[in-house]
PyMOL Python script that loads the backbone (N, CA, C, O; Angstrom):
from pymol import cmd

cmd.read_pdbstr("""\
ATOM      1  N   UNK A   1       0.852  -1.169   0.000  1.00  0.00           N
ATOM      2  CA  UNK A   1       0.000   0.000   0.000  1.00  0.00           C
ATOM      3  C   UNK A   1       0.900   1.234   0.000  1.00  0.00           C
ATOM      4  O   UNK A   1       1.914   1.394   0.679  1.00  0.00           O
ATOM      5  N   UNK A   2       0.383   2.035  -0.832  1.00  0.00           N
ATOM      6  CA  UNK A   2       1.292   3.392  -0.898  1.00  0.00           C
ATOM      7  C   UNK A   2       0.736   4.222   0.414  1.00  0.00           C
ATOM      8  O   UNK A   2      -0.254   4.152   1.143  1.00  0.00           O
ATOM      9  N   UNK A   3       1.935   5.061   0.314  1.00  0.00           N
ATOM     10  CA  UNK A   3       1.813   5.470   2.182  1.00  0.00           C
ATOM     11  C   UNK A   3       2.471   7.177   1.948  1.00  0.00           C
ATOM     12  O   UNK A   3       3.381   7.468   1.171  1.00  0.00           O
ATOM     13  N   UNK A   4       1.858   7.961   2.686  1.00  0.00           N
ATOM     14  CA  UNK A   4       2.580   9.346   2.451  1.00  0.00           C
ATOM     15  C   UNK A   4       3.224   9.916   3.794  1.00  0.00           C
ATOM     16  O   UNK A   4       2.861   9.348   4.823  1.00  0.00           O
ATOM     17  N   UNK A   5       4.108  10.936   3.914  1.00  0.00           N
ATOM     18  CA  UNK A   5       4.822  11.073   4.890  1.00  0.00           C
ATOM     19  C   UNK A   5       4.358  12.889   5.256  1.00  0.00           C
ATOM     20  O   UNK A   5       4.777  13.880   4.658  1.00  0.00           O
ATOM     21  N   UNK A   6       3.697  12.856   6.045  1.00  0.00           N
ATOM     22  CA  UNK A   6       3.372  14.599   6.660  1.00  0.00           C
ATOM     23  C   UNK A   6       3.311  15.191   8.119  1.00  0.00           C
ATOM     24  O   UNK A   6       2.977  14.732   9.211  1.00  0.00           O
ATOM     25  N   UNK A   7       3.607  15.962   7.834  1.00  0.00           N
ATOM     26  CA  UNK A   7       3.559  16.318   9.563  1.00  0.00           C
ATOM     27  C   UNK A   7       2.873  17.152  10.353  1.00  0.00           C
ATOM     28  O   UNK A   7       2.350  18.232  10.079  1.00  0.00           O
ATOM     29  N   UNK A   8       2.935  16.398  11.622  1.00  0.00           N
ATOM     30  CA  UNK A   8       1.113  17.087  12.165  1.00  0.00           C
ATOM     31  C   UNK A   8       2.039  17.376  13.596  1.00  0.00           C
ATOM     32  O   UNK A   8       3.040  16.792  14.011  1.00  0.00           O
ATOM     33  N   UNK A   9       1.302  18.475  14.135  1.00  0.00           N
ATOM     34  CA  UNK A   9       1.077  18.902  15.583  1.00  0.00           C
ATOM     35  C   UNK A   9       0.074  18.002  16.243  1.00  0.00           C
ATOM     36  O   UNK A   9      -1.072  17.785  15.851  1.00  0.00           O
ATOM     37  N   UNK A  10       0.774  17.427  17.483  1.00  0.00           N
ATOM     38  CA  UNK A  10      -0.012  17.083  18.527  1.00  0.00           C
ATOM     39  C   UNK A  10       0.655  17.157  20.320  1.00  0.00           C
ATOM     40  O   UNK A  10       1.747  16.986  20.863  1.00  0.00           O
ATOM     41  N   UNK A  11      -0.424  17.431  20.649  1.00  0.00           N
ATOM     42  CA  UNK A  11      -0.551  17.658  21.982  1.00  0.00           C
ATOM     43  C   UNK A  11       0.309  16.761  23.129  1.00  0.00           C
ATOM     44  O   UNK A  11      -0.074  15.613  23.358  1.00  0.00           O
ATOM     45  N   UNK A  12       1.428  17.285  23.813  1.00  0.00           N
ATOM     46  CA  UNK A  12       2.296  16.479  24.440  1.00  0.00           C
ATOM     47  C   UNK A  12       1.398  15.642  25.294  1.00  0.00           C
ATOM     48  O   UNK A  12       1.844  14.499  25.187  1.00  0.00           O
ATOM     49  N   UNK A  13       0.323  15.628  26.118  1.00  0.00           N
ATOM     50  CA  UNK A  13      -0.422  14.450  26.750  1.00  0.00           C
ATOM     51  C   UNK A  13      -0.786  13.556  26.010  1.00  0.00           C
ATOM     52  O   UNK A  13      -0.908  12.504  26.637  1.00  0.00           O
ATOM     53  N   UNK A  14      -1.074  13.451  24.719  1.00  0.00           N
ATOM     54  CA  UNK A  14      -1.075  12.659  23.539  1.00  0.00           C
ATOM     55  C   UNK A  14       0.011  11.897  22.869  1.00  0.00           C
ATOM     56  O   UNK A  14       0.052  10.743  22.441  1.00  0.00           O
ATOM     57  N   UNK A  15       0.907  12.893  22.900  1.00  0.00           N
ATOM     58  CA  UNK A  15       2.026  12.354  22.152  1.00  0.00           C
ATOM     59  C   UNK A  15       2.715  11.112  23.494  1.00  0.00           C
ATOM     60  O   UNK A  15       3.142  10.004  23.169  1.00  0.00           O
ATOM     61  N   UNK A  16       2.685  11.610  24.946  1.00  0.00           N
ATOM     62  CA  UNK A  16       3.271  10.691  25.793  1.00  0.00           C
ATOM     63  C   UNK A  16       2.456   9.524  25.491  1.00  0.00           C
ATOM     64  O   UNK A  16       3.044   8.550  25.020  1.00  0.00           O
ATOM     65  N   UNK A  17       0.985   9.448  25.716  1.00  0.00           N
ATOM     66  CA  UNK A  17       0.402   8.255  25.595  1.00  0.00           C
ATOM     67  C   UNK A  17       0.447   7.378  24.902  1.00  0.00           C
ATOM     68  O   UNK A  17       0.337   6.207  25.265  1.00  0.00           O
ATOM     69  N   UNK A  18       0.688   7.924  23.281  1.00  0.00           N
ATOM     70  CA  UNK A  18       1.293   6.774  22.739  1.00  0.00           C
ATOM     71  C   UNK A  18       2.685   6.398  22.411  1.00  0.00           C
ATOM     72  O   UNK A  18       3.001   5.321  21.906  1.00  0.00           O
ATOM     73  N   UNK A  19       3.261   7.073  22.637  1.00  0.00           N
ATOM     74  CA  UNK A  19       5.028   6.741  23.704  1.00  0.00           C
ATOM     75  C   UNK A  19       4.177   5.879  24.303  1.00  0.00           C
ATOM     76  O   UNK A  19       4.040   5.041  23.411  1.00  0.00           O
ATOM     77  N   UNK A  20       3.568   5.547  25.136  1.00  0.00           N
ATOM     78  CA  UNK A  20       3.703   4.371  26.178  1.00  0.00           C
ATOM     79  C   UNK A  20       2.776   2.915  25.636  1.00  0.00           C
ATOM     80  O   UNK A  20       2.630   1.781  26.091  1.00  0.00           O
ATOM     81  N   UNK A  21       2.205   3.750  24.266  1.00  0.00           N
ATOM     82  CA  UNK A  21       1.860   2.378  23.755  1.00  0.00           C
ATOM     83  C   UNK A  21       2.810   1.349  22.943  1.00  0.00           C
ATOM     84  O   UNK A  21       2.955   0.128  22.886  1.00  0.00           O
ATOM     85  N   UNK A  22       3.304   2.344  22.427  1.00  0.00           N
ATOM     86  CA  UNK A  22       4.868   2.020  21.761  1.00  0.00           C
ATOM     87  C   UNK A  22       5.643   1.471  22.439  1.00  0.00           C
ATOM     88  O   UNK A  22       6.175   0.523  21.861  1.00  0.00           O
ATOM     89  N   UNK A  23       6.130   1.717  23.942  1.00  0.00           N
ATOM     90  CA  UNK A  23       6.841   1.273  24.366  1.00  0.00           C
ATOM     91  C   UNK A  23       6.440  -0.422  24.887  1.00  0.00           C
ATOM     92  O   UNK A  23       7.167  -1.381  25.145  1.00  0.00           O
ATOM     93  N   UNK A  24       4.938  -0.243  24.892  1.00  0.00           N
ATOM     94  CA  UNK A  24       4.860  -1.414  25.317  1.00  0.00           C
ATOM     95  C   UNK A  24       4.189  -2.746  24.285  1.00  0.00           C
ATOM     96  O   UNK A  24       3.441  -3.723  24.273  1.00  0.00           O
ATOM     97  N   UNK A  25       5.040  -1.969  23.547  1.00  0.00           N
ATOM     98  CA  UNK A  25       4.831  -2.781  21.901  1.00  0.00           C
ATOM     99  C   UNK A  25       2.968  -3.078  21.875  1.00  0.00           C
ATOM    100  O   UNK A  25       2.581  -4.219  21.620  1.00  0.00           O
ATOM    101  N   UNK A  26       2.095  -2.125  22.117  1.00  0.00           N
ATOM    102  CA  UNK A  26       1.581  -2.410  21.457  1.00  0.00           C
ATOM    103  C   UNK A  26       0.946  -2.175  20.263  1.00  0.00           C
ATOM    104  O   UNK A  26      -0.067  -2.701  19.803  1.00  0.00           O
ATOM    105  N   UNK A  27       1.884  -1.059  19.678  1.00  0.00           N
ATOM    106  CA  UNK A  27       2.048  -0.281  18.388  1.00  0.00           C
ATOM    107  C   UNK A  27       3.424  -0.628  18.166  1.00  0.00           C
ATOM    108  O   UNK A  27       4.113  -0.255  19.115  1.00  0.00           O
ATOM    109  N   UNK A  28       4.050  -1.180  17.300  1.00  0.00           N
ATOM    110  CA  UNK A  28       5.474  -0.902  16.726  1.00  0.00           C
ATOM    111  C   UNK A  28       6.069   0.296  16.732  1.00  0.00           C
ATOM    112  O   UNK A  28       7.197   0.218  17.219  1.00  0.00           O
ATOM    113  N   UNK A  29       5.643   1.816  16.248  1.00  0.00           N
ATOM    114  CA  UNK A  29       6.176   2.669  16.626  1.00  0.00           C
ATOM    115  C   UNK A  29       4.879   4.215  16.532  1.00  0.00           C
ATOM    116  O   UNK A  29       3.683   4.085  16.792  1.00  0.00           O
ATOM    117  N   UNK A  30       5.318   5.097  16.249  1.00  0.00           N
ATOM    118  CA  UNK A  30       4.367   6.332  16.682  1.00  0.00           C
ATOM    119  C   UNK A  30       3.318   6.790  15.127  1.00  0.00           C
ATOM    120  O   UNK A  30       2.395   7.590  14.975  1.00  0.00           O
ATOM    121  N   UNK A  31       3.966   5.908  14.258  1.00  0.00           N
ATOM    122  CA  UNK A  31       3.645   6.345  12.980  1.00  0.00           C
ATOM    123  C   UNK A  31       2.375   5.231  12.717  1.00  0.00           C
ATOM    124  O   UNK A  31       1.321   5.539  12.160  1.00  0.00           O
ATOM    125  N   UNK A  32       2.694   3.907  13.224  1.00  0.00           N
ATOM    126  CA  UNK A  32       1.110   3.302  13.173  1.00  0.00           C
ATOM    127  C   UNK A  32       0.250   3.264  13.886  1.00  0.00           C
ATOM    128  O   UNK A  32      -0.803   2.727  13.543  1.00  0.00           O
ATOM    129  N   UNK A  33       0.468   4.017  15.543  1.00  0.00           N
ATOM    130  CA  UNK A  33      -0.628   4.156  16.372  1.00  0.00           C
ATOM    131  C   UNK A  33      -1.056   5.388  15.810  1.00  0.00           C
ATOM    132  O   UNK A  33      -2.255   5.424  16.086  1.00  0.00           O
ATOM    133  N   UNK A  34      -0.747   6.486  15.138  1.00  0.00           N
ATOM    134  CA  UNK A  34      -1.352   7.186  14.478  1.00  0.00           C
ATOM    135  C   UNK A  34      -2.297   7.298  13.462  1.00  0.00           C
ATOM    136  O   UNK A  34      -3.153   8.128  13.158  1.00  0.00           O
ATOM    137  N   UNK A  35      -1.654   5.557  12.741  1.00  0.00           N
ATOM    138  CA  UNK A  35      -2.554   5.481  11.300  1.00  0.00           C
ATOM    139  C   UNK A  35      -3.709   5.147  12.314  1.00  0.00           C
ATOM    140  O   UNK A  35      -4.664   5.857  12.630  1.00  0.00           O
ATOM    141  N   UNK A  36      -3.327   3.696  12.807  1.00  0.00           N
ATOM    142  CA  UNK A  36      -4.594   3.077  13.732  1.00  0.00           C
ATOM    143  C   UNK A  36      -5.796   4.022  13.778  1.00  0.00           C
ATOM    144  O   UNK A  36      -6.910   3.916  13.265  1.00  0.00           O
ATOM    145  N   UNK A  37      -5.245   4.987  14.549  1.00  0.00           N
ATOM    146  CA  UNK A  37      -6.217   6.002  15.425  1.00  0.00           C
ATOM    147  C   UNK A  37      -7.159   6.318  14.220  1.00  0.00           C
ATOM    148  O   UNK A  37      -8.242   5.750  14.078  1.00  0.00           O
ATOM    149  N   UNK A  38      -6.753   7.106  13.503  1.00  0.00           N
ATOM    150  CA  UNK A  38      -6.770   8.062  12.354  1.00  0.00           C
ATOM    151  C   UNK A  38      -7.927   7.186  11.390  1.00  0.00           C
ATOM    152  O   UNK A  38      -8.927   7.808  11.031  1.00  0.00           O
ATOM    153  N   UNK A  39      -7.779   5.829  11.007  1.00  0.00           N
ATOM    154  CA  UNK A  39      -8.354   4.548  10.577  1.00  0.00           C
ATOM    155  C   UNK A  39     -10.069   4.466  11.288  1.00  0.00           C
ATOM    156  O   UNK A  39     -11.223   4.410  10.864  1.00  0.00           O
ATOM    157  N   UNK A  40      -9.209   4.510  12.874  1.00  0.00           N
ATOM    158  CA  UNK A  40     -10.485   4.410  13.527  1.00  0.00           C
ATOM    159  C   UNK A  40     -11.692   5.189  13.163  1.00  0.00           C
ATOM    160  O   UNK A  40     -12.721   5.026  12.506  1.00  0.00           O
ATOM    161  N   UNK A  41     -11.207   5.967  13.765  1.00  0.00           N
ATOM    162  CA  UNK A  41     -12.014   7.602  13.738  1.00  0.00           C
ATOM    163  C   UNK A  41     -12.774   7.442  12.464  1.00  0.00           C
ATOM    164  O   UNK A  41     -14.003   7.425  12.392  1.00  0.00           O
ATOM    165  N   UNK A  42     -11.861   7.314  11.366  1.00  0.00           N
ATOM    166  CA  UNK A  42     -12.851   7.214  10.211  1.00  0.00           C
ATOM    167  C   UNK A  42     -14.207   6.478   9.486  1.00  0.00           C
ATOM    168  O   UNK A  42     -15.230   6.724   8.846  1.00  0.00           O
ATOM    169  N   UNK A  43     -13.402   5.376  10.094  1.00  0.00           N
ATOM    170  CA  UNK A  43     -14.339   4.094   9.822  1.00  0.00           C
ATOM    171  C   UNK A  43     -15.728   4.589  11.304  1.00  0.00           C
ATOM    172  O   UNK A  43     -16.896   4.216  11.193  1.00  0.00           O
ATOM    173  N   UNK A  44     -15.367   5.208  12.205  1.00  0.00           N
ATOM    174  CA  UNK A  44     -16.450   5.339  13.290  1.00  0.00           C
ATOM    175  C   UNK A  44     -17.533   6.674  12.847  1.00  0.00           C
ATOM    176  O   UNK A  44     -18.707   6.683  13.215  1.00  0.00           O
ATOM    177  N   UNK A  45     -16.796   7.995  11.836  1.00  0.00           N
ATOM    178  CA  UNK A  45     -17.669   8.387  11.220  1.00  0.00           C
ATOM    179  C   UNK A  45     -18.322   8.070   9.851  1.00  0.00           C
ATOM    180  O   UNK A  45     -18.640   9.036   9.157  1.00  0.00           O
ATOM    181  N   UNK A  46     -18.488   7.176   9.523  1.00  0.00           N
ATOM    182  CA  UNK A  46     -18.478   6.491   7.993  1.00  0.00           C
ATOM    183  C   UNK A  46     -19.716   5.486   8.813  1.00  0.00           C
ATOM    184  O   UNK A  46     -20.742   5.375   8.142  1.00  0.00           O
ATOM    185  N   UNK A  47     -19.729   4.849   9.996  1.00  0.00           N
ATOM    186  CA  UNK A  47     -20.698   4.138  10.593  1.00  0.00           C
ATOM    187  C   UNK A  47     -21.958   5.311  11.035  1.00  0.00           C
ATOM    188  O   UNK A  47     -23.147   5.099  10.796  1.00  0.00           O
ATOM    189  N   UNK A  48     -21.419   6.623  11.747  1.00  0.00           N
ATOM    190  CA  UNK A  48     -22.700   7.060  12.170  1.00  0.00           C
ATOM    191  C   UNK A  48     -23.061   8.144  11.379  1.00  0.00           C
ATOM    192  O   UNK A  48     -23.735   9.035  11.896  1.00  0.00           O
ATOM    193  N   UNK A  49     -22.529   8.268   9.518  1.00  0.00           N
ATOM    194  CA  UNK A  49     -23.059   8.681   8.786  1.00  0.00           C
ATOM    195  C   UNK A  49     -24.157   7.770   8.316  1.00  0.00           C
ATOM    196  O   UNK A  49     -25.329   8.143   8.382  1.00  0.00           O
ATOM    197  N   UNK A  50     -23.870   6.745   7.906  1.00  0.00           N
ATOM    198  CA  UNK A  50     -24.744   5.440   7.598  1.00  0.00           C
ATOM    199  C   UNK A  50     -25.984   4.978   8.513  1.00  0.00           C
ATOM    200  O   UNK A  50     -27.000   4.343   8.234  1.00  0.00           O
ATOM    201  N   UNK A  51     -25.437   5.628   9.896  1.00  0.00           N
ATOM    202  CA  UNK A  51     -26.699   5.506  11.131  1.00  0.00           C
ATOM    203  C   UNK A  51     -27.635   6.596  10.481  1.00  0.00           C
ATOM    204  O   UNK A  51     -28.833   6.422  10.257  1.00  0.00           O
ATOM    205  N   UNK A  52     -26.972   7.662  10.229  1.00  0.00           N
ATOM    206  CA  UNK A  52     -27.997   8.824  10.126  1.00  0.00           C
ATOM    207  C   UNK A  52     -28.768   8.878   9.102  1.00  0.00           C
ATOM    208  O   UNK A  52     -29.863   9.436   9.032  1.00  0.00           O
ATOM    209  N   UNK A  53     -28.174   8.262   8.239  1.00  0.00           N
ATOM    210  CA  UNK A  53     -29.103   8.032   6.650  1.00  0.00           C
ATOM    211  C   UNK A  53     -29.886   6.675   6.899  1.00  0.00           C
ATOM    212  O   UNK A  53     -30.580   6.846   5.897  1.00  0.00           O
ATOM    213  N   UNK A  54     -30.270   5.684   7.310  1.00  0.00           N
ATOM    214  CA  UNK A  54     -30.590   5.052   7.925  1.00  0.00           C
ATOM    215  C   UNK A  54     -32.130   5.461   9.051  1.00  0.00           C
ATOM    216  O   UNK A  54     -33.260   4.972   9.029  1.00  0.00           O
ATOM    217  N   UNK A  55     -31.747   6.149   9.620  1.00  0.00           N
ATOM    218  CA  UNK A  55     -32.493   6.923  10.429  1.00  0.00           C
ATOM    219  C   UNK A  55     -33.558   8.156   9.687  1.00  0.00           C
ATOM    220  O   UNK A  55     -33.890   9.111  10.389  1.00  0.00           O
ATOM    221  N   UNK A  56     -33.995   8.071   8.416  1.00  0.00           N
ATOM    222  CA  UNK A  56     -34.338   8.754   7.431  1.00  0.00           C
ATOM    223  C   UNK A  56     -35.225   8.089   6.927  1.00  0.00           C
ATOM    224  O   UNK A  56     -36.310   8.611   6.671  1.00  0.00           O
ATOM    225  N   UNK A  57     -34.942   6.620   6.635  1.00  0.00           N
ATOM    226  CA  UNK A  57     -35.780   6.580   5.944  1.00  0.00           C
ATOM    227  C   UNK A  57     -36.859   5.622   6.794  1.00  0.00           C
ATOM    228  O   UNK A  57     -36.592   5.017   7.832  1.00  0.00           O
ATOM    229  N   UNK A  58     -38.560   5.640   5.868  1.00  0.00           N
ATOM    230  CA  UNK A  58     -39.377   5.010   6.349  1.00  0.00           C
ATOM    231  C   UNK A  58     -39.585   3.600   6.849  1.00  0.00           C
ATOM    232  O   UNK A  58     -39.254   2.932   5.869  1.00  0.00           O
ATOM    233  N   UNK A  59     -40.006   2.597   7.981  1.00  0.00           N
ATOM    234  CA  UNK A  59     -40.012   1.782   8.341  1.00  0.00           C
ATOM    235  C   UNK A  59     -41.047   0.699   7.247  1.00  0.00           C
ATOM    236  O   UNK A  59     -40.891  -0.354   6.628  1.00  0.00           O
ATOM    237  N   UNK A  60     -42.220   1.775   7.493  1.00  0.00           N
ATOM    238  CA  UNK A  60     -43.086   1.025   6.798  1.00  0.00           C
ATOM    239  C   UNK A  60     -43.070   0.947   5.100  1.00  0.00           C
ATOM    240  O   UNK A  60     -43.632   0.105   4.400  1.00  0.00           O
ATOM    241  N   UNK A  61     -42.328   1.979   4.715  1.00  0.00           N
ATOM    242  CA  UNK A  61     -42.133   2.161   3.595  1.00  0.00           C
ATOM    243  C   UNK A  61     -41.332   1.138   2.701  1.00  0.00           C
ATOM    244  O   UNK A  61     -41.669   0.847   1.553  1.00  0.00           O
ATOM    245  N   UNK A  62     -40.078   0.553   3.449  1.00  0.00           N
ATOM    246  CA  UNK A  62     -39.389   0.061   3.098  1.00  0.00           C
ATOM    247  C   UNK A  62     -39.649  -1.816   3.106  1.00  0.00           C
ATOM    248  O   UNK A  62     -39.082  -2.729   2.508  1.00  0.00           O
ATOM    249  N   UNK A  63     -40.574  -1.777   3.914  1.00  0.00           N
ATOM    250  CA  UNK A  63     -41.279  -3.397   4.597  1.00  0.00           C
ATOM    251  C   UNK A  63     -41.751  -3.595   3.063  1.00  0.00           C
ATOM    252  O   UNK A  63     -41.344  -4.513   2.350  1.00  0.00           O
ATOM    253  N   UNK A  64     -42.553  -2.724   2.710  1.00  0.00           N
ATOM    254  CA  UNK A  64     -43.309  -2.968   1.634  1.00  0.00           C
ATOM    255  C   UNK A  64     -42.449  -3.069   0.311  1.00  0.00           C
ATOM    256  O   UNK A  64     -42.592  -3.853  -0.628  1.00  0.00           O
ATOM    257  N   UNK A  65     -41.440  -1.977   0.504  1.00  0.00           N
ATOM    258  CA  UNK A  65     -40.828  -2.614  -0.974  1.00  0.00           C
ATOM    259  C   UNK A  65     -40.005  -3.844  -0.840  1.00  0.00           C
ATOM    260  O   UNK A  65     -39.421  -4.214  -1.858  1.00  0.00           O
ATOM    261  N   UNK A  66     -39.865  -4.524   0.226  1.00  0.00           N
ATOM    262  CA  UNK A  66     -38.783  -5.481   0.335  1.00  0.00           C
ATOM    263  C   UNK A  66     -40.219  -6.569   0.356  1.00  0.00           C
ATOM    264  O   UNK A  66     -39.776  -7.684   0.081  1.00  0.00           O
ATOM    265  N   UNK A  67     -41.595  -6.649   0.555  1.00  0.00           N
ATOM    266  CA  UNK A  67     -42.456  -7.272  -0.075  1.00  0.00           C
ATOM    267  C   UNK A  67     -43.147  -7.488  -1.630  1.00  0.00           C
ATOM    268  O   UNK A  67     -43.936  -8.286  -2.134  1.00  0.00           O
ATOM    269  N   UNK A  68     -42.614  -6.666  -1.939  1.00  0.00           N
ATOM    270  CA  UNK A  68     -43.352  -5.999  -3.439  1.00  0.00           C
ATOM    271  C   UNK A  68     -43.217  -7.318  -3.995  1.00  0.00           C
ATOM    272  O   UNK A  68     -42.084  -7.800  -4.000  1.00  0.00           O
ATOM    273  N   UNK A  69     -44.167  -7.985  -4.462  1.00  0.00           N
ATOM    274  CA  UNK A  69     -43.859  -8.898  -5.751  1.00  0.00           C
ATOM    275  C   UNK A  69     -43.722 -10.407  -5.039  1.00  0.00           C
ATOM    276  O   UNK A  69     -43.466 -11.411  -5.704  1.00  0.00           O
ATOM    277  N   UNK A  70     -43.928 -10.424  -3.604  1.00  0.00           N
ATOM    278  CA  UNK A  70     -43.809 -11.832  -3.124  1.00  0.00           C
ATOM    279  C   UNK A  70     -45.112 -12.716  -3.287  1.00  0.00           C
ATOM    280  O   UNK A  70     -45.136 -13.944  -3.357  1.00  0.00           O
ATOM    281  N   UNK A  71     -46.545 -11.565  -3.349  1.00  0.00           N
ATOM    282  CA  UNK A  71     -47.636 -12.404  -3.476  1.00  0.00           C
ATOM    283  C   UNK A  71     -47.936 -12.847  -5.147  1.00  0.00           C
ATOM    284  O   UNK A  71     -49.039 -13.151  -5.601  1.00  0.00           O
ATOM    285  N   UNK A  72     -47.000 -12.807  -5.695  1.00  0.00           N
ATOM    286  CA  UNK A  72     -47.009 -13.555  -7.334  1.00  0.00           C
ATOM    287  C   UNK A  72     -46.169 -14.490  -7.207  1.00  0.00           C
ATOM    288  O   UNK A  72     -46.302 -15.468  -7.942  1.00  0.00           O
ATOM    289  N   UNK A  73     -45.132 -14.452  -6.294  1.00  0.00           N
ATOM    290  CA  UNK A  73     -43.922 -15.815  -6.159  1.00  0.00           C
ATOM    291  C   UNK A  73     -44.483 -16.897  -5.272  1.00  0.00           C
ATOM    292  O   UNK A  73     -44.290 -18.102  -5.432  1.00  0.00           O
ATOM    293  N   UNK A  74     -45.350 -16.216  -4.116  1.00  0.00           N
ATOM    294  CA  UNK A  74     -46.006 -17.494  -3.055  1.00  0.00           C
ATOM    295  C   UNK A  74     -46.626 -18.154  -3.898  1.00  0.00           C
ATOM    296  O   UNK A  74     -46.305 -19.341  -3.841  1.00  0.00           O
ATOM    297  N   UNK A  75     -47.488 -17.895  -4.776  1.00  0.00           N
ATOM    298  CA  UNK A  75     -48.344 -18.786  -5.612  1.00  0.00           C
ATOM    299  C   UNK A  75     -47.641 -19.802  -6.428  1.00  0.00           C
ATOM    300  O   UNK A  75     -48.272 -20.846  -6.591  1.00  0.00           O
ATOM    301  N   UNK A  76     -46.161 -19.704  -7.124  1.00  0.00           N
ATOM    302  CA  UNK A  76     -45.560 -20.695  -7.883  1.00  0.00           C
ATOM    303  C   UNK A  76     -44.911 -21.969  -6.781  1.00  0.00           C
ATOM    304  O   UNK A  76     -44.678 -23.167  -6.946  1.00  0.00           O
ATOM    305  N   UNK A  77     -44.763 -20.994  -5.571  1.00  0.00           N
ATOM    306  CA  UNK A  77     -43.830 -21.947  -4.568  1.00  0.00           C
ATOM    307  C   UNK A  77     -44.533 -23.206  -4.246  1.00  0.00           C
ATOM    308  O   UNK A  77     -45.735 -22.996  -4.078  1.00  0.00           O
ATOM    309  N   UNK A  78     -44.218 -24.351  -4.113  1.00  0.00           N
ATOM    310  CA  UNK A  78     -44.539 -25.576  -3.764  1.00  0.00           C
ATOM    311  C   UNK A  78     -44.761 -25.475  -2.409  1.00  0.00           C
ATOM    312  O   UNK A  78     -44.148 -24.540  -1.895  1.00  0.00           O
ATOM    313  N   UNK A  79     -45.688 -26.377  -1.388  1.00  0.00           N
ATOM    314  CA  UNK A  79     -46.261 -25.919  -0.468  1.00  0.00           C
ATOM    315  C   UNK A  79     -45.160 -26.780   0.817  1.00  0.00           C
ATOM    316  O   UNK A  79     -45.365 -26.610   2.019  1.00  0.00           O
TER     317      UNK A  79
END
""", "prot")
cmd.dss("prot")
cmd.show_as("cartoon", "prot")
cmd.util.cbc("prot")
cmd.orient("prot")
């Protein structure tokens, strides 16, 4: 995977903490508890965008189209 190299400001109570994740290997070093994080975060707004669109649409609305067309198939189905 191609990978880019930039540099960010962060907050020394931050930056120690993961110093100490690093140190205790459970990041290899400061550059993938960063991706990690960064990964996270994303994938966690990408979920409660999908909540929110989700949250839009109709209950009953949708029952019905995910019925549409079953009472012409019950009739071929074998009993």
């Amino acid at each position: 995977m191609a990978a880019s190299k930039i540099a960010i400001t962060i907050e020394d109570k931050l930056l120690k903490q993961i110093d100490i994740l690093v140190k205790s290997n459970y990041f290899p070093n400061r550059s993938k508890a960063i991706q990690a994080a960064v990964a996270e975060k994303l994938s966690r707004l990408e979920r409660s965008r999908l909540a929110q669109e989700c949250a839009k649409l109709d209950p009953d609305f949708e029952q019905s189209l995910a019925e549409e067309g079953f009472s012409a198939e019950m009739e071929t189905w074998p009993e």
